[in-house]
C-alpha positions as CSV (number, residue, x, y, z in Angstrom):
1,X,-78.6,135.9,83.6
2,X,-82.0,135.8,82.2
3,X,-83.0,136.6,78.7
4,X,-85.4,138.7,77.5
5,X,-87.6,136.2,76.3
6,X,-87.3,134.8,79.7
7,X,-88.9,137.8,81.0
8,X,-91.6,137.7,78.7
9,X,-92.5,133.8,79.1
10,X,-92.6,134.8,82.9
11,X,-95.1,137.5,82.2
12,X,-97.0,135.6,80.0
13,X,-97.5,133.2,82.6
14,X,-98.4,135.8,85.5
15,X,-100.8,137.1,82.8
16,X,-102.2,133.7,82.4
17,X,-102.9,133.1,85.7
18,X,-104.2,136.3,86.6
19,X,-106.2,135.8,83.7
20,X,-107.6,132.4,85.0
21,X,-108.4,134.0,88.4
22,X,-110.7,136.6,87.2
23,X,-111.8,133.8,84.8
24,X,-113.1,131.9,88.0
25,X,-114.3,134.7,90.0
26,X,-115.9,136.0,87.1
27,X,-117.7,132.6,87.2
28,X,-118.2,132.8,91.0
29,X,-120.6,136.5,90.8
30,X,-122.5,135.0,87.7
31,X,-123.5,132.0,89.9
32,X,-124.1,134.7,92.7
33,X,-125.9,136.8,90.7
34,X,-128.2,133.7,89.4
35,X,-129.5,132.8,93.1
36,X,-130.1,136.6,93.6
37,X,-132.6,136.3,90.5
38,X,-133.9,133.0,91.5
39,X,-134.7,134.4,94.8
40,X,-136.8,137.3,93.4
41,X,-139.4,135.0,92.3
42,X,-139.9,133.9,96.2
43,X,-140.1,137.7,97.3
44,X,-143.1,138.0,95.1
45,X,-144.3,135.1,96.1
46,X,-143.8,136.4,99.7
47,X,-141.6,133.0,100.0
48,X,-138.1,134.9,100.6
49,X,-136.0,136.1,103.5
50,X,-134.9,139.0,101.8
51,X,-136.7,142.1,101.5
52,X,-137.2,143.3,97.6
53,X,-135.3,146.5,98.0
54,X,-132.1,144.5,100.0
55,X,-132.3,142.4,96.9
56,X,-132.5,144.7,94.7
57,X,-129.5,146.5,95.8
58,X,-127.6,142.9,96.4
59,X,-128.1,141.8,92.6
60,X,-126.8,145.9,91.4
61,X,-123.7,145.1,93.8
62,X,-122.9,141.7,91.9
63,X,-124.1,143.4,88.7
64,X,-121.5,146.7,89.2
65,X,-119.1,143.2,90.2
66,X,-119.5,141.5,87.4
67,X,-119.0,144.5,85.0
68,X,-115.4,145.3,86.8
69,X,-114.6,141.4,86.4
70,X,-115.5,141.2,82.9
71,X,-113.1,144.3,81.8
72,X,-110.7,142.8,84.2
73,X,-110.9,139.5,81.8
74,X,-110.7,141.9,78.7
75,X,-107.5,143.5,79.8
76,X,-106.2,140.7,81.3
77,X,-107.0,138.7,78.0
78,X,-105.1,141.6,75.9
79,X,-102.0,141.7,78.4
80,X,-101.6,137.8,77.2
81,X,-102.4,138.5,73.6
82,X,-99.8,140.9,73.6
83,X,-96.9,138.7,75.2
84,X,-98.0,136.0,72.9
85,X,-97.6,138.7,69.9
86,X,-94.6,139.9,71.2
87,X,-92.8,136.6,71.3
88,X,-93.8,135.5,68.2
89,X,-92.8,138.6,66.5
90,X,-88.9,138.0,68.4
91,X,-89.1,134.5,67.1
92,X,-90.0,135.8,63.4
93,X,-86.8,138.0,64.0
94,X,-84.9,134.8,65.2
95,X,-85.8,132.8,62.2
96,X,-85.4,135.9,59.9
97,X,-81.4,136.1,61.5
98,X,-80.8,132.8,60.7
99,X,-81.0,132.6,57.2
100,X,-80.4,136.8,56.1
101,X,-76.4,136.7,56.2
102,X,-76.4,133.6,53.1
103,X,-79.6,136.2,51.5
104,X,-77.5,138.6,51.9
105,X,-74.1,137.3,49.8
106,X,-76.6,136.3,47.1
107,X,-77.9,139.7,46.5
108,X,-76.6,142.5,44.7
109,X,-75.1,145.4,46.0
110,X,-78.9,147.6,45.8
111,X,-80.9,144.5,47.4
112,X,-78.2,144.7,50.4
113,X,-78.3,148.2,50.2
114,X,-82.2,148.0,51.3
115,X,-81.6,145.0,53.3
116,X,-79.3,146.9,55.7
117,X,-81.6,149.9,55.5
118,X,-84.4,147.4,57.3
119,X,-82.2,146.1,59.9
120,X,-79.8,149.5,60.6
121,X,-82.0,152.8,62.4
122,X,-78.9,154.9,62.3
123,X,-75.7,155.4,61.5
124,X,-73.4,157.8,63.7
125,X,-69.7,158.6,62.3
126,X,-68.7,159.7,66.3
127,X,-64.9,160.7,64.3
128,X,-62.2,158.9,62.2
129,X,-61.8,156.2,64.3
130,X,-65.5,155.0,65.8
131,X,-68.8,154.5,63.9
132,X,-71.8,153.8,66.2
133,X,-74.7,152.1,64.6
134,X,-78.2,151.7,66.1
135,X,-80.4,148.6,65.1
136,X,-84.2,148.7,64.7
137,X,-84.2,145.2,66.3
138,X,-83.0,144.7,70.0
139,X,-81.7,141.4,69.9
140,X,-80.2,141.7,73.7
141,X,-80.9,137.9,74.5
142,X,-79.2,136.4,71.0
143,X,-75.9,139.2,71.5
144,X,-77.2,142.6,70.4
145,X,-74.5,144.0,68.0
146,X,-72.1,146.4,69.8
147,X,-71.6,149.8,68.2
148,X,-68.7,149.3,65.7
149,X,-65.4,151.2,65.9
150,X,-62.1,151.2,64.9
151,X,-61.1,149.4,67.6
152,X,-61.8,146.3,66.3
153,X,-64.1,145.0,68.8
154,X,-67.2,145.1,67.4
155,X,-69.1,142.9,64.5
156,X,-68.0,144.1,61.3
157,X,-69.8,142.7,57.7
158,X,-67.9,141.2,54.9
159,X,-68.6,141.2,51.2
160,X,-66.9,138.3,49.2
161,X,-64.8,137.7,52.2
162,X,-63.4,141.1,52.2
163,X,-64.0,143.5,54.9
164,X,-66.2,146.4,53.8
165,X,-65.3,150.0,55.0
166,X,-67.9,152.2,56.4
167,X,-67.2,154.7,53.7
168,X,-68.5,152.5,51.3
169,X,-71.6,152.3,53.0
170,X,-71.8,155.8,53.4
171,X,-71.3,156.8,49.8
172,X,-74.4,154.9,48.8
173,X,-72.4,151.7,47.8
174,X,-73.7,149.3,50.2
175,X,-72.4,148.0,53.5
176,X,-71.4,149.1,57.3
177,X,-67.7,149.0,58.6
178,X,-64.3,147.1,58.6
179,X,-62.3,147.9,62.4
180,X,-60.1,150.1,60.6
181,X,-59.1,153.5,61.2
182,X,-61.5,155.6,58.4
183,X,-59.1,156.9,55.8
């Protein structure tokens, strides 16, 4: 099974070399376009096989070309910017993971309080026995957390090595759930 940032390294990739192809053929109609204007001078000098007005109409053709290429590039060049942003930003997040749980247990109860409140969208109490919670971050490739319930089966977050109840978290205290029936 691939992993998200799979996906995106693959796209960054096509993007690159899509990128490089209108690179080159950009290159290619600006060469093409050059001859076109060299050959002007020999149709005023009477020097040239071409007519002036076929010439005229074959350097507007590469012109119109070379426009279309050169937002081509531009997109092109945003499409890879953006892959590039978007993994850096999920590598941020990575790096961010790693470390918040021991930042967590050194805070105090507001400091985790808005420390949950960045990494938690919503909280749904579904009834007395499941509690659904919605991240802001999608972390599908590092194991997204599953919506906790009573169950038992999902994540749950500890404070001082005791379980914390939803409640708690609900009453403005600070954290998310223990898989424990709500009393």
């Amino acid at each position: 099974m691939r992993s998200h940032d799979d996906e995106v390294r693959e796209q960054e990739q096509e993007a690159n070399e899509k990128l490089k192809k209108v690179v080159r053929e950009t290159a290619q109609r600006e060469k093409e376009l050059a001859k076109l204007k060299e050959e002007v001078v020999k149709v005023v000098m009477g020097e040239s096989g071409f007519s002036q007005s076929l010439l005229s109409e074959m350097i507007q053709t590469k012109e119109t070309e070379l426009i279309e290429l050169r937002k081509k590039q531009g997109l092109a060049e945003q499409v890879v910017s953006d892959l590039q942003a978007t993994l850096a930003a999920k590598k941020a997040v990575v790096e961010e993971l790693e470390t918040w749980s021991e930042r967590f247990d050194a805070q105090d109860a507001t400091v985790q309080k808005s420390m949950l409140i960045n990494i938690i969208e919503k909280i749904t109490v579904q009834s007395d026995t499941q509690i659904d919670v919605v991240y802001k971050v999608e972390l599908d490739d590092l194991g997204a957390p599953a919506p906790i319930t009573a169950a038992g089966s999902a994540p749950s977050l500890e404070n001082n090595g005791e379980p914390v109840h939803a409640t708690t978290f609900l009453s403005n205290e600070f954290v998310l759930s223990s898989p424990q029936a709500i009393p």
